[in-house]
C-alpha positions in Angstrom: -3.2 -32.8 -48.1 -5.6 -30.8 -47.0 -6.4 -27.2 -48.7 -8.3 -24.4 -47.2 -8.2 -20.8 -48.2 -6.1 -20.0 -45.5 -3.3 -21.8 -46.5 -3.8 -21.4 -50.4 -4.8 -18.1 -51.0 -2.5 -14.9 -50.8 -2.0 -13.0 -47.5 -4.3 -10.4 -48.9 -7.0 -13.0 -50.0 -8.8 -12.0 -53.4 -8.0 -8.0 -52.8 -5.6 -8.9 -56.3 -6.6 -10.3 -59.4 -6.4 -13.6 -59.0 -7.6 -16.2 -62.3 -7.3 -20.1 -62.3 -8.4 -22.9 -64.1 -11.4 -25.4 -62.5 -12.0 -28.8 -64.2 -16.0 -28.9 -64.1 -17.0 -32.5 -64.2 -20.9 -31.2 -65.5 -19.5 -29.6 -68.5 -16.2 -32.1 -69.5 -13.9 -30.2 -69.3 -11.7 -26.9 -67.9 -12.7 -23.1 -67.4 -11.0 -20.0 -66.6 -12.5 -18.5 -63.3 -11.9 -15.6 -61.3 -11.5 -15.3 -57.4 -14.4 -12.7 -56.4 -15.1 -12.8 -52.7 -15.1 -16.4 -51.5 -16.6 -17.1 -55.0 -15.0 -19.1 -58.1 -16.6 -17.2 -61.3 -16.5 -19.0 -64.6 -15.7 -16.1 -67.1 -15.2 -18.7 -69.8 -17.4 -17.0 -72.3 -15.3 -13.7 -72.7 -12.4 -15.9 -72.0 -12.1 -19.3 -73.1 -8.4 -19.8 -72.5 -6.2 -18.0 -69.7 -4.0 -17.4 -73.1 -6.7 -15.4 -74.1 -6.7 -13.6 -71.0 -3.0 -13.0 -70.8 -3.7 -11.0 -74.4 -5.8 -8.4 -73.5 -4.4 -5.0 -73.3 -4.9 -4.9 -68.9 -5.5 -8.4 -68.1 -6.6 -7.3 -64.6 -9.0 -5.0 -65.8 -10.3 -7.6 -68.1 -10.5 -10.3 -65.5 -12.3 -7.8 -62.7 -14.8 -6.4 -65.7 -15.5 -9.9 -67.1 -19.3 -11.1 -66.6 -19.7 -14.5 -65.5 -21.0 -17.6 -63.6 -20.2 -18.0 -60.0 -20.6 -21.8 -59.3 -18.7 -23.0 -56.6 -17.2 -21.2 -53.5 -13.4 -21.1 -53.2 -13.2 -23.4 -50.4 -15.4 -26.3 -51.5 -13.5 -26.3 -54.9 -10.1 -26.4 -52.8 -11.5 -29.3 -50.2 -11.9 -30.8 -53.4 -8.5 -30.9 -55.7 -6.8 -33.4 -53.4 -6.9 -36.6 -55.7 -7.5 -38.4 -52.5 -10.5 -36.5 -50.8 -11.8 -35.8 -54.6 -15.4 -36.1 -55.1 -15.4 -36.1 -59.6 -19.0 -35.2 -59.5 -18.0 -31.6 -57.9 -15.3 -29.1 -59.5 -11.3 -29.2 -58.6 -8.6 -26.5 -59.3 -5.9 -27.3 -62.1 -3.1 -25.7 -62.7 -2.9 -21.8 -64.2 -2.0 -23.1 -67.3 -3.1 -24.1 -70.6 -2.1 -22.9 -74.5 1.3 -21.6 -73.0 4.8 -23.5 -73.6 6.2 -23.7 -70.0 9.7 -23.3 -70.3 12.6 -22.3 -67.5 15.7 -20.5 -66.9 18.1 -22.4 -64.8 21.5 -21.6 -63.4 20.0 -18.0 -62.4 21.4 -17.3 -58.9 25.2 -18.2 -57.9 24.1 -20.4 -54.8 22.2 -23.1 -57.2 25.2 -22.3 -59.7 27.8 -23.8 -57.7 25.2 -26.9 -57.0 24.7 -27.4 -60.6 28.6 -27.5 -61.0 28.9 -29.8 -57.7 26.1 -31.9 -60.1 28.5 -31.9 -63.0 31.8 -32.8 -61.4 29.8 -35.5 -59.2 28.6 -37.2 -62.7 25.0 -38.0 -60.1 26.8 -39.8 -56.9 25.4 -37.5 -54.0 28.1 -39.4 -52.1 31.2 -37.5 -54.1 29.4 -33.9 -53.7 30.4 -32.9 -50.2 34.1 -32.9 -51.0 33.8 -31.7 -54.9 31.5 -28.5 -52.8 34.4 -28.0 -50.9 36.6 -27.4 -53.7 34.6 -25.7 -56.1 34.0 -23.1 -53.3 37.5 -23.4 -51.9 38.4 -21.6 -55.7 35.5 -19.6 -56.5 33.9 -19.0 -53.3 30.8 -18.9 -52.3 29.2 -15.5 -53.2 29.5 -14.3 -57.1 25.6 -12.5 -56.6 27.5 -9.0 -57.3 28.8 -10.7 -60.4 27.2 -9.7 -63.4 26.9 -12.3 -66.4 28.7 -11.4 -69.3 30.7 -8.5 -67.6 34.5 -7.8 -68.3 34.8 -8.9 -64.5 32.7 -12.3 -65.5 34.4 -12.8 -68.8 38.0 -12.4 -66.4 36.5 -14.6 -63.9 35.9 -17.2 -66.9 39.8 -17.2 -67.8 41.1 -17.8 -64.3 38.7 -20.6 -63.9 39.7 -22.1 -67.3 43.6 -21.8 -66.5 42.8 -23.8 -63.1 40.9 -26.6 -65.3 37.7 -25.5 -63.3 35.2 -24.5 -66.3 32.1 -26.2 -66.6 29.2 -26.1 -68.7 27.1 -24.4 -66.0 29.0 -21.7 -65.1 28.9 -20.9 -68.9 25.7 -19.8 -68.9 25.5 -18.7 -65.1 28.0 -15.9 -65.3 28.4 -15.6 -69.7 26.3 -13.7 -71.7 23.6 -16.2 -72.7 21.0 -17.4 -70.0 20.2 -21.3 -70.4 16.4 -21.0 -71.0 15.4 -24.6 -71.9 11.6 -26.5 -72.0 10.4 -27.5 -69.2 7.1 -29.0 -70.3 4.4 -28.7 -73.1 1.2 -26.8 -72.9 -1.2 -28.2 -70.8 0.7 -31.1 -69.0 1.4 -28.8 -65.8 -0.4 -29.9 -62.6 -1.3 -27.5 -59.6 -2.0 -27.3 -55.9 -3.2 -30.2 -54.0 -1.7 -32.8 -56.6 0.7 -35.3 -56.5 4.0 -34.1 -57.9 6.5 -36.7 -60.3 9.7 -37.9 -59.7 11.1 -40.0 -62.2 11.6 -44.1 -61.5 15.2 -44.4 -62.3 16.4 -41.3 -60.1 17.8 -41.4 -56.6 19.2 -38.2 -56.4 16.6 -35.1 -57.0 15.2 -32.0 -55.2 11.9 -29.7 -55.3 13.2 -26.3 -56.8 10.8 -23.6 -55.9 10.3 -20.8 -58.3 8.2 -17.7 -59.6 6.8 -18.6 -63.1 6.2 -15.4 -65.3 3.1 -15.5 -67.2 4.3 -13.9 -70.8 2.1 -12.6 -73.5 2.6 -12.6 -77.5 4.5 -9.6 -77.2 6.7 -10.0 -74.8 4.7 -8.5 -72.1 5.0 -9.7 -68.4 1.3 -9.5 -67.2 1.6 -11.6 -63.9 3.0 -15.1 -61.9 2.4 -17.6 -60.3 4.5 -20.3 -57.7 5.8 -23.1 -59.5 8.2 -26.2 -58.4 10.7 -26.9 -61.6 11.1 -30.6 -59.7 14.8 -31.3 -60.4 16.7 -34.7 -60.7 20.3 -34.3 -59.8 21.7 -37.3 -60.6 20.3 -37.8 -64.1 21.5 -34.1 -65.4 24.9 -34.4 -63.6 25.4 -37.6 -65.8 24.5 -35.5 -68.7 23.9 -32.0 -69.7 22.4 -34.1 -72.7 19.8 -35.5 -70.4 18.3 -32.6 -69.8 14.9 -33.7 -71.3 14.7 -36.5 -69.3 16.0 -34.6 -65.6 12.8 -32.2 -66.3 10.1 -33.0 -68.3 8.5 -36.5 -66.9 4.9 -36.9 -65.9 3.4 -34.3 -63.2 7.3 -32.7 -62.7 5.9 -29.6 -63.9 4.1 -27.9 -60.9 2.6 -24.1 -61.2 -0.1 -22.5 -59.1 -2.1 -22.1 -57.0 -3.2 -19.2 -59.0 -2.4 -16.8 -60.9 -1.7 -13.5 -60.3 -2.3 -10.4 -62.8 -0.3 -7.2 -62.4 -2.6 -4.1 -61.1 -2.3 -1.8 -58.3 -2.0 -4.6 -55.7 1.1 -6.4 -56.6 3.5 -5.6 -60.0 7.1 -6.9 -61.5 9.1 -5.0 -59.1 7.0 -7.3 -56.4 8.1 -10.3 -58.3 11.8 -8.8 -58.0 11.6 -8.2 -54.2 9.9 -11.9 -53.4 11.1 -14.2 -51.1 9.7 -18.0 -51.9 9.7 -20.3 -49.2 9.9 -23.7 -49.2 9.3 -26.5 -46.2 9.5 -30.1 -47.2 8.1 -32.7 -44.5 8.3 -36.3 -45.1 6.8 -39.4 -43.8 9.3 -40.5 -41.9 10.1 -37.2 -40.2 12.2 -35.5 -41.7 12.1 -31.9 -42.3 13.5 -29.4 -44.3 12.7 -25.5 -45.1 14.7 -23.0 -47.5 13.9 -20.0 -48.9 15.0 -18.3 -52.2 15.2 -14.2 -52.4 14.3 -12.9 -56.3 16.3 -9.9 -55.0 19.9 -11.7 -55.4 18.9 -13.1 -59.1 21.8 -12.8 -61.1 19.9 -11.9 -64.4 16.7 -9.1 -64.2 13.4 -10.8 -65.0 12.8 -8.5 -67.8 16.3 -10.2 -69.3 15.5 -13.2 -69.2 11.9 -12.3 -70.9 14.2 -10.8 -73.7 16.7 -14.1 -74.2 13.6 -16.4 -74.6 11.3 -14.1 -76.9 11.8 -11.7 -79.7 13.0 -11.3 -83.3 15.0 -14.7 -83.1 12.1 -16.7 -81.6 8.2 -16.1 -81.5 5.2 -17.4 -78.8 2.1 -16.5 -80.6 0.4 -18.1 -77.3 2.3 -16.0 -75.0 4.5 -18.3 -72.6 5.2 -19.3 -68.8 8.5 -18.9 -67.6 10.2 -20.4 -64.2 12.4 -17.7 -62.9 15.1 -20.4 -61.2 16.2 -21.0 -58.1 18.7 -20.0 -55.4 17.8 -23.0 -53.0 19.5 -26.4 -53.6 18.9 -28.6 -50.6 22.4 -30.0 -48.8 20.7 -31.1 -45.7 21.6 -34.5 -45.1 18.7 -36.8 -44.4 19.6 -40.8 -44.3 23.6 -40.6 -44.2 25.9 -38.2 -43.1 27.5 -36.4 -46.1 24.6 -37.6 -48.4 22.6 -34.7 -48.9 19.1 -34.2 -49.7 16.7 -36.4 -51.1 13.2 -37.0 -52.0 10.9 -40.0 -50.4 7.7 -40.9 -51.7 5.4 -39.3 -50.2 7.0 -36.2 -49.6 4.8 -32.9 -48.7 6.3 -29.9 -50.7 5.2 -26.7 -49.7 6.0 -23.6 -51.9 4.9 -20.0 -50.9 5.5 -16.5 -51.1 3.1 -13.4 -49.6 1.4 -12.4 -52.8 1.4 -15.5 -54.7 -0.2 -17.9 -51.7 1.5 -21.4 -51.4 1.6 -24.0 -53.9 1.3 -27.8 -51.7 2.2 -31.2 -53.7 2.6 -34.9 -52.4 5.8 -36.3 -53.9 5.7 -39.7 -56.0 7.2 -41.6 -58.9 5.8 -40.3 -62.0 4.5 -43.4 -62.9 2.5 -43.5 -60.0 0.8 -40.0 -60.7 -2.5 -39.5 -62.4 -1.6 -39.8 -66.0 -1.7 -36.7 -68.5 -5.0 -37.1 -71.1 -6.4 -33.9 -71.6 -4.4 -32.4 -74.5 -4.7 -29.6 -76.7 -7.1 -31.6 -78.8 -9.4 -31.9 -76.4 -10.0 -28.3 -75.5 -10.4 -27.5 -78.8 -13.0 -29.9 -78.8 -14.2 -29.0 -75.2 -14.5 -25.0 -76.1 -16.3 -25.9 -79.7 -19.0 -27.8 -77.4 -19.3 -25.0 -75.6 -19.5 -22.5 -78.5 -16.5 -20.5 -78.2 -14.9 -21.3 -81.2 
């Protein structure tokens, strides 16, 4: 993996305002930067966490006003992230990411709806899903965007499907009144551009699942995104709905970044509503894949789903990170006819969208991925080192 600014940065460069995290080596530890020209600007002392940023009343403002060091350029601390091509004497980006719970909302467009379903009725053998997607589309076809969740129209929907012994757990929350918001990892475990991204050892069956992630303050606020991957294991959760935990949260399978952007004049939420993510997956042994996902055909409102995870019944007093979901399962077949898509080691994920840049991993087991160590502890202890607590 090689990154440049030109295929990290948005189309529009550093014209938004665009904050990340940089691990400098010199100090031990992270710092919150700004993108200023083809500069990286450590504006750690007015902001020693991107939570803290997220809080202030105009976090653009804040991150455009904010004094600071600028002490590496852009494209040497991007030539530098790769684990492979890393020199740890010099600085490398990290992921956008660090008090904030990450968590997800899944089953959010009808397209990976059915897929989820397929998942279900398949209890993880890729091999059964062709004919079970047949079915299930043969019944409830193939397009249920117009349908709105939790409508009289949804809620009729429901009881024809129940009659037919169709139901299933995921078109519960994809077309009822309650989204499925669930965690996908803790604070601080994320990883970002230009590292290697974790598939679980005991799963055969998964797919990359590429995603806007809302950054979300205290209150509720939506102050900006970023790209994220919510890498999925499809064999593990259709086994289990109760295996959840163990389909999504695994070392490194958390992937947000590059950066991330802060609403201003440049780009707001009704950008995020009109995005189109692309995704193009190219493997060692040739194979090649590319998808896209349209936030315009989400089947819940961005500002809904902010309301199902945060409010009277449930606080974030470090604001949170939310993946959006996705409408793009890959059903390409890659080794066998009829067996669907995939991952191999090795695996080059590329996830991008106009405003938000792209967001490039190398696929591996989990185990084989740099190990998470830096905690919560740790910055605490980093940032008192510093003086900024």
């Amino acid at each position: 993996m090689q990154l440049t600014t030109h295929n990290t940065l948005p189309q529009d460069g550093t014209v938004g305002a665009l904050a990340g995290r940089v691990w400098r080596p010199e100090l031990g530890g992270p710092s919150v930067v700004a993108l200023r020209g083809d500069q990286a600007v450590d504006i750690s002392a007015s902001f020693p966490t991107l939570r803290d940023l997220c809080e202030a009343p105009d976090p653009a403002a804040a991150l455009k006003a904010a004094p600071g060091e600028a002490f590496a350029s852009i494209a040497d601390l991007l030539a530098n992230t790769p684990p492979d091509s890393r020199n740890p004497a010099q600085p490398w980006l990290l992921a956008p990411a660090d008090l904030q719970p990450v968590k997800a909302a899944g089953v959010t467009f009808a397209v990976s709806m059915l897929e989820r379903v397929i998942e279900e009725k398949a209890r993880g053998n890729p091999a059964a899903a062709e004919a079970i997607r047949t079915e299930i589309v043969a019944l409830v076809g193939d397009d249920l965007s117009r349908l709105k969740p939790g409508s009289a129209q949804a809620m009729a929907l429901k009881a024809v499907l129940i009659a037919q012994g169709a139901w299933s757990q995921y078109l519960e929350v994809g077309i009822g009144p309650d989204a499925e918001i669930f965690t996908k990892a803790s604070a601080m475990s994320a990883v970002g551009t230009g590292f290697d991204a974790g598939l679980h050892a005991d799963s055969q069956w998964n797919n990359p699942e590429p995603e806007v992630v809302l950054a979300i303050n205290s209150k509720g606020r939506i102050v900006g995104a970023a790209l994220g991957n919510d890498v999925n294991l499809r064999d593990i959760e259709g086994r289990s709905a109760l295996l959840l935990g163990k389909a999504k949260d695994n070392n490194a399978s958390a992937v947000i970044g590059p950066l991330l952007r802060f609403f201003d004049a440049s780009f707001s939420l009704d950008d995020v509503r009109q995005t189109t993510v692309m995704l193009q997956v190219q493997g060692e042994d040739g194979f090649s894949l590319e998808g896209s996902s349209s936030l315009s055909k989400i089947s819940r409102d961005p500002q809904e789903l902010v309301a199902q995870l945060m409010g009277p019944n449930h606080q974030y007093p470090d604001g949170a990170l939310l993946y959006l979901g996705c409408m793009f399962a890959p059903v390409k077949d890659r080794d066998t006819v009829g067996g669907g898509f995939t991952h191999k080691v090795g695996d080059i994920v590329t996830i991008s969208a106009p405003k938000l840049g792209s967001l490039v991993n190398r696929m591996q087991r989990s185990g084989d991925c740099a190990p998470w160590t830096f905690g919560l502890a740790d910055l605490m202890r980093h940032l008192a080192r510093r003086g900024w607590l």
